[in-house]
C-alpha positions in Angstrom: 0.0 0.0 0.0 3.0 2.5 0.9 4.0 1.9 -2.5 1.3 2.5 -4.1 0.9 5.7 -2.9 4.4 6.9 -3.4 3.8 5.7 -6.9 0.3 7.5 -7.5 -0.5 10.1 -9.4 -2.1 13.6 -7.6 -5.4 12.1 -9.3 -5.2 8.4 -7.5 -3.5 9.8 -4.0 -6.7 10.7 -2.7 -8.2 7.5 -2.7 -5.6 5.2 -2.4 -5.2 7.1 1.3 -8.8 6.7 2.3 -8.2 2.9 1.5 -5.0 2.7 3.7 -6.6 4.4 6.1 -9.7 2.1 6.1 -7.2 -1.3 6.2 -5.2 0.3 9.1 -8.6 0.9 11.1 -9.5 -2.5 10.2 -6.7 -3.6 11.6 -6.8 -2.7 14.9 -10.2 -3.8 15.2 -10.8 -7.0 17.5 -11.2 -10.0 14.8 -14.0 -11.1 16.6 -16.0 -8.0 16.3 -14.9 -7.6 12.2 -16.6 -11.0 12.0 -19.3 -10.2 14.1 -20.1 -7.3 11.5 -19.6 -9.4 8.6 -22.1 -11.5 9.6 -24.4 -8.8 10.9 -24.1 -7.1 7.4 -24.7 -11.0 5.7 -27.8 -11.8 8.1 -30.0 -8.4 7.4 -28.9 -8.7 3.7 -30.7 -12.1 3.8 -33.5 -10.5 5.8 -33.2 -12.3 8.7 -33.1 -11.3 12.6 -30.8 -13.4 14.3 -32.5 -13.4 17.9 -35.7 -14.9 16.4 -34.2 -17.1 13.2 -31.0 -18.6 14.1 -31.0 -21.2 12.1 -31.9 -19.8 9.0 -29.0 -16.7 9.8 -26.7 -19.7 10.1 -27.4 -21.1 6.5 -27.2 -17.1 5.0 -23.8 -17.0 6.8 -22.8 -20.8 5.8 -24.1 -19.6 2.0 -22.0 -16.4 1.9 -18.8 -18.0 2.6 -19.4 -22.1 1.7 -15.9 -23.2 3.5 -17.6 -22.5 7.5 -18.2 -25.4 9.0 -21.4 -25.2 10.8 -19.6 -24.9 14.7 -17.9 -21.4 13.1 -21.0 -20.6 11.5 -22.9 -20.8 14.9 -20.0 -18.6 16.9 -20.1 -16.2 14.2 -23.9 -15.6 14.2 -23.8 -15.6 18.2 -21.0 -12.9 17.6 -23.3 -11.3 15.4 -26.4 -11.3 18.6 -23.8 -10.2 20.8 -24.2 -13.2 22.9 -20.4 -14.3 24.6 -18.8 -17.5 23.1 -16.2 -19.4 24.8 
């Protein structure tokens, strides 16, 4: 990325720096809570409510990314419901 944007031109700088800035931020967030938005965003995309339909916000989230087994799929939506998981 630092690369990049010693290499860009006046015309890509700008948004080559919002991007960095947006991985760094991403970064330093807790992986637990980037996957517990990720499946948030996956579960109301599907139009589900995880609190009353957890099994169907388990398929969306299997569906969406088809390696999860189902025990990661079931910690991710809990994530998601904000519910603690060992």
């Amino acid at each position: 990325m630092h690369r990049a944007l010693a290499e860009a031109s006046d015309e890509d700088r700008p948004g080559l720096e919002r991007a960095a800035g947006l991985i760094a931020a991403l970064a330093a967030r807790p992986e637990r809570e980037v996957r517990a938005e990720w499946a948030r965003g996956v579960i109301a995309a599907a139009g589900l409510d995880p609190h009353t339909q957890e099994l169907p916000a388990i398929r969306a989230v299997r569906k969406a990314e088809p390696g999860l087994s189902l025990r990661a799929a079931v910690q991710v939506v809990r994530e998601a419901k904000g519910e603690p998981v060992p």
